[in-house]
PLY file of the C-alpha trace (Angstrom):
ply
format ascii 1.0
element vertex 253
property float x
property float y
property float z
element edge 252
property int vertex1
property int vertex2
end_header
9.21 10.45 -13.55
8.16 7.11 -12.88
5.86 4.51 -13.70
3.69 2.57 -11.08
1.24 -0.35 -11.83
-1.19 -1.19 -9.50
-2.37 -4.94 -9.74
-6.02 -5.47 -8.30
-8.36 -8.43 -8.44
-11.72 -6.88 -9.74
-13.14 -3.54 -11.10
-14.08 -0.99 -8.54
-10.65 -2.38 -6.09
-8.60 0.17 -7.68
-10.54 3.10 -5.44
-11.51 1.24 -2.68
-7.55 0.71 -1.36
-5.38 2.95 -3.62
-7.63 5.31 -5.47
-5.96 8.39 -3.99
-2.77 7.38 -4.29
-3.22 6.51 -7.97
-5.06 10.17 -8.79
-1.80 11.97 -6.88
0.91 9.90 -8.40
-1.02 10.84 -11.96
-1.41 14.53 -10.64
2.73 14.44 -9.46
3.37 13.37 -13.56
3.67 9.47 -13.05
2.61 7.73 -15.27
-0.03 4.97 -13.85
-1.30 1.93 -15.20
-4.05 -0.57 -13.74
-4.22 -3.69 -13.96
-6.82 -6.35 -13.22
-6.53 -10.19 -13.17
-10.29 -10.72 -13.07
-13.34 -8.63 -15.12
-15.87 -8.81 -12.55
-18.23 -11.54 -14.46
-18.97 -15.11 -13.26
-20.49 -16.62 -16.60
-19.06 -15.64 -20.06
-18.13 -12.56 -21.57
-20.45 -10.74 -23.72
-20.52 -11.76 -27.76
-19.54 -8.54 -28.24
-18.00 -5.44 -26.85
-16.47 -6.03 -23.29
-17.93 -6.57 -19.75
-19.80 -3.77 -18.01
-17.67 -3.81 -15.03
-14.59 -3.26 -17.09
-16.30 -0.04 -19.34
-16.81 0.87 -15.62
-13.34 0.25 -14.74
-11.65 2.34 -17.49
-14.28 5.23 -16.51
-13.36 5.39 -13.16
-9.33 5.26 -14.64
-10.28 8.14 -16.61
-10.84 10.18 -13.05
-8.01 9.11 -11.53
-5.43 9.51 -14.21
-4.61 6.40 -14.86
-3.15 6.31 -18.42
-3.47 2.41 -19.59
-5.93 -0.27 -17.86
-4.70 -4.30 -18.60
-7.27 -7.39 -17.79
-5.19 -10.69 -17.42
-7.73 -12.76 -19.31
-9.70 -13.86 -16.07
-12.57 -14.35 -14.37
-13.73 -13.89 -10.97
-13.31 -16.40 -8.76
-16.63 -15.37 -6.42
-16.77 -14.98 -2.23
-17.96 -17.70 -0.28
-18.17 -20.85 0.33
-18.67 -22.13 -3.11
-15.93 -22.41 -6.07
-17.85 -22.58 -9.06
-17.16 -24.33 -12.42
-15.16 -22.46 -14.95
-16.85 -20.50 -18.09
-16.52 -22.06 -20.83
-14.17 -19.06 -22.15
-11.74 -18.48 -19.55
-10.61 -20.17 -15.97
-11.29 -18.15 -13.03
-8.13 -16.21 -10.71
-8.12 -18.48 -8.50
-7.80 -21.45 -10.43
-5.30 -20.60 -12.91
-2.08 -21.26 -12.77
-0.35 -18.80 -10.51
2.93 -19.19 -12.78
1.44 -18.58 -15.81
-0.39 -15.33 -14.32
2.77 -14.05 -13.07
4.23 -14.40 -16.57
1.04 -12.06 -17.83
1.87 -9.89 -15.25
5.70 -9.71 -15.76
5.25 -9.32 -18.98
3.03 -6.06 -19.08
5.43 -4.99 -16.44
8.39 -5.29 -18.41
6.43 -3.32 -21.42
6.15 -0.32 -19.57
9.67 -0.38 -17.59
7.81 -0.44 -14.01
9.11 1.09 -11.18
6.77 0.61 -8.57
4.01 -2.35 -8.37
1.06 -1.71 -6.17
-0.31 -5.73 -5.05
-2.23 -6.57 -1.82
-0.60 -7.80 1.60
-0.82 -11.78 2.27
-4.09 -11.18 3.81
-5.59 -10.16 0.46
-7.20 -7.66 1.94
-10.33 -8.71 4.06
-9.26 -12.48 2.89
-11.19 -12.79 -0.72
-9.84 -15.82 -2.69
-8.92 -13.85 -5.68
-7.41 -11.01 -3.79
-4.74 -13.76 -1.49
-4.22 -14.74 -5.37
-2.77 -11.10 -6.29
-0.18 -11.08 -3.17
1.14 -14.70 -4.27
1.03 -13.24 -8.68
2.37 -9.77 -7.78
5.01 -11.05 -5.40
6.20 -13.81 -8.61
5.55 -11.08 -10.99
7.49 -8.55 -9.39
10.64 -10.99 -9.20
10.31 -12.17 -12.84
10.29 -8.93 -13.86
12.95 -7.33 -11.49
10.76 -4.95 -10.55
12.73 -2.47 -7.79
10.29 -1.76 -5.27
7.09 -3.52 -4.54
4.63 -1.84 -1.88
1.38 -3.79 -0.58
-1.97 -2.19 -0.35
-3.33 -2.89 3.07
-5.41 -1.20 6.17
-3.87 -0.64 9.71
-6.45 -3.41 11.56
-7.55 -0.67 14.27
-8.65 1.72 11.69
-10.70 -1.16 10.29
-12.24 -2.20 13.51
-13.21 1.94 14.28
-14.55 1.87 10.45
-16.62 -0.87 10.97
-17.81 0.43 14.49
-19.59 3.62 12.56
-20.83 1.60 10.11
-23.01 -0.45 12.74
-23.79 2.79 14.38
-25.26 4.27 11.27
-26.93 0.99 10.78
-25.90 0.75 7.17
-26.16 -2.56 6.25
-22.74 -4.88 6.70
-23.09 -8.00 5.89
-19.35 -8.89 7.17
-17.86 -10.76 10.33
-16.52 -8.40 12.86
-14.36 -11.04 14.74
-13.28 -12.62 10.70
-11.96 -8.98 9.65
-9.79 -8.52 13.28
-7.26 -11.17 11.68
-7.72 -9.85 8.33
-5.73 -6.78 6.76
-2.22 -5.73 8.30
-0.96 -4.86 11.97
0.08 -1.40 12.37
3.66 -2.13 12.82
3.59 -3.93 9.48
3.32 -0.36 7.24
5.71 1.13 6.02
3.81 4.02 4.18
0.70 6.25 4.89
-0.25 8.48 2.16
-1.90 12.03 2.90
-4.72 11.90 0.04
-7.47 14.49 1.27
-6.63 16.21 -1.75
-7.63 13.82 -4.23
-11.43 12.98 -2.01
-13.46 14.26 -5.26
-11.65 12.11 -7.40
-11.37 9.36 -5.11
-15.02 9.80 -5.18
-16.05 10.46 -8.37
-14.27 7.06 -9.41
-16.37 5.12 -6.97
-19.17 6.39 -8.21
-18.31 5.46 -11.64
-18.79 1.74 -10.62
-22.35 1.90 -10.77
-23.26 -1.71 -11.19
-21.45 -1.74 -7.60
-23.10 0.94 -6.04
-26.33 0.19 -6.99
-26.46 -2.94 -6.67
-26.68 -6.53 -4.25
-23.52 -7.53 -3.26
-22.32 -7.45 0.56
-20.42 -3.83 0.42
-23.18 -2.09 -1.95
-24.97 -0.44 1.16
-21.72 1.23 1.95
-20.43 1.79 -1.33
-23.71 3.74 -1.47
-23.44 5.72 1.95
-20.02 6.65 0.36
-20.94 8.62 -2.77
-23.71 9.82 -0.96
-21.20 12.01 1.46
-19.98 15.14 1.62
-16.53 15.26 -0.20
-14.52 16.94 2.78
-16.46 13.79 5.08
-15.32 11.24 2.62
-11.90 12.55 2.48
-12.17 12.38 6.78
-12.88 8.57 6.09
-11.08 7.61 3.63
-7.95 10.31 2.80
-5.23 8.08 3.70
-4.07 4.98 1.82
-1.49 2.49 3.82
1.10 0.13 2.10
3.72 -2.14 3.26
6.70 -2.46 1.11
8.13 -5.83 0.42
11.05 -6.32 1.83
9.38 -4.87 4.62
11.65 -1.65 6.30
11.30 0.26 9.07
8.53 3.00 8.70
0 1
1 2
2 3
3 4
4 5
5 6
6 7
7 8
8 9
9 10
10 11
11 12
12 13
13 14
14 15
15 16
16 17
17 18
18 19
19 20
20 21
21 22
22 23
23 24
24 25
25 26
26 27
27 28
28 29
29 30
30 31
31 32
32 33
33 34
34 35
35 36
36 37
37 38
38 39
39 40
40 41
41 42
42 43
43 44
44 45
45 46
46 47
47 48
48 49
49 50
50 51
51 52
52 53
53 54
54 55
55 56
56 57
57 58
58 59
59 60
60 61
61 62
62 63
63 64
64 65
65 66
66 67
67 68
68 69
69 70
70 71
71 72
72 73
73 74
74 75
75 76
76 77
77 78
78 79
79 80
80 81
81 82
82 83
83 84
84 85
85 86
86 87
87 88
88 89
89 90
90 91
91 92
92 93
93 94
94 95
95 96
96 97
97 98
98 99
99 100
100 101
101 102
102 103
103 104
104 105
105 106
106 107
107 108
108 109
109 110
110 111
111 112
112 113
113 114
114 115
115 116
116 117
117 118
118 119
119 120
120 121
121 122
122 123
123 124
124 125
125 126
126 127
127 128
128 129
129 130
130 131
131 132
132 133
133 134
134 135
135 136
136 137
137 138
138 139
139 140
140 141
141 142
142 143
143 144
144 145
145 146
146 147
147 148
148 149
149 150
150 151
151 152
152 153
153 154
154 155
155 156
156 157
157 158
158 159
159 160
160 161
161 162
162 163
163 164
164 165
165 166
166 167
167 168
168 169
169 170
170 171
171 172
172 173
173 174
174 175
175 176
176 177
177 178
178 179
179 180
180 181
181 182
182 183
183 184
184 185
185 186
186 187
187 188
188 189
189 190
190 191
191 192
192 193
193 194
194 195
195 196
196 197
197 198
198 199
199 200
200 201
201 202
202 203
203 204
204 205
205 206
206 207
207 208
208 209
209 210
210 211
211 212
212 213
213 214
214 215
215 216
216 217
217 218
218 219
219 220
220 221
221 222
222 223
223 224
224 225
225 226
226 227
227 228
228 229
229 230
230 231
231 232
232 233
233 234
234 235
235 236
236 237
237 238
238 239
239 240
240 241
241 242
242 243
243 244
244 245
245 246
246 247
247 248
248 249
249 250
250 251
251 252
């Protein structure tokens, strides 16, 4: 069997792009390991025990499968406009150096014999610093390590634009720039692989639910995140039961 990493930015990305196909890789007898380059905190890290976003992060693991969760030693870069200073105990993502973060990424790659790394497209995503950071560290990683296949986590950009549409007509709060997501993400023509993961909803759920600080809380895609755990699991596998990737080199579909 083999062994796929899946290299995210923060706590609670893991679900949000490739939670199903993580719980059905673990259910198919992979073995699955996440890694994160940032915890989630913008000031220091506790004096003791570890950050709440990461306990959250290793309890939403537990539902999916996953069998080892890795922080790089990082710390969040934040959205917006503002770059904040470093904390005093670590740099943030985005301002380390990317060489150095691909060598603590190659490195746990190499430890458990990787097959397949999971990274984000050069969009990052919907364009967060930290997660345009991951494409550029997974892509150096990957080639350090000599990792065989590397596959993108991304979102066909029409199936973004009809998401968004029902979430204005539900009125559930979005606090996102319709015209700044149409560029973000990946053209339909750039995926390679969709993933069929109705099967895994509960889990997929279940593991976003976990990230309770998230869910409950302030930040821009908490409203959602809440409408979310709040559905019916056959619904949320409707919305969200396939996963898309494009693999790097990209090849036909």
């Amino acid at each position: 069997m083999a062994t796929l990493l899946a290299f995210h930015a923060h706590p609670d990305d893991e679900v949000l792009l490739t939670g199903g196909t993580l719980a059905r890789a673990a259910a198919e007898g992979h073995r699955v390991v996440v890694v994160v380059a940032a915890d989630g905190l913008m000031g220091a890290r506790p004096a003791e025990g570890e950050p709440p976003r990461m306990a959250e992060l290793r309890a939403s693991a537990a539902v999916l499968g996953v069998a080892r969760v890795v922080h790089l030693g990082y710390a969040d870069s934040g959205h917006g406009p503002v770059l904040f200073p470093d904390p005093p105990d670590r740099p943030r993502f985005v301002r380390a150096d990317p060489e150095e973060a691909a060598g603590r990424l190659a490195a746990v790659l190499r430890e458990e014999g990787v097959d397949v790394l999971v990274s984000y497209d050069a969009n990052g995503g919907y364009g967060h610093r930290d997660h345009v950071r991951v494409h550029r560290v997974g892509r150096r990683a990957a080639a350090l390590a000599g990792v065989p296949r590397v596959l993108e986590a991304t979102v066909p950009r029409d199936a973004v634009e009809r998401l968004v549409r029902l979430v204005r007509a539900l009125r559930i709060p979005f606090r996102y720039e319709d015209a700044a997501l149409r560029d973000r993400f990946s053209a339909r023509r750039e995926i390679t692989h969709t993933i069929d993961v109705r099967r895994f909803a509960r889990q997929k759920q279940a593991a976003l639910a976990a990230h309770r600080s998230q869910v409950a809380g302030t930040g821009r895609l908490a409203p959602v995140m809440r409408a979310l755990v709040r559905l019916p699991v056959p619904v949320f596998g409707l919305l969200l039961g396939r996963e898309w990737f494009a693999e790097v080199p990209r090849r036909a579909a």
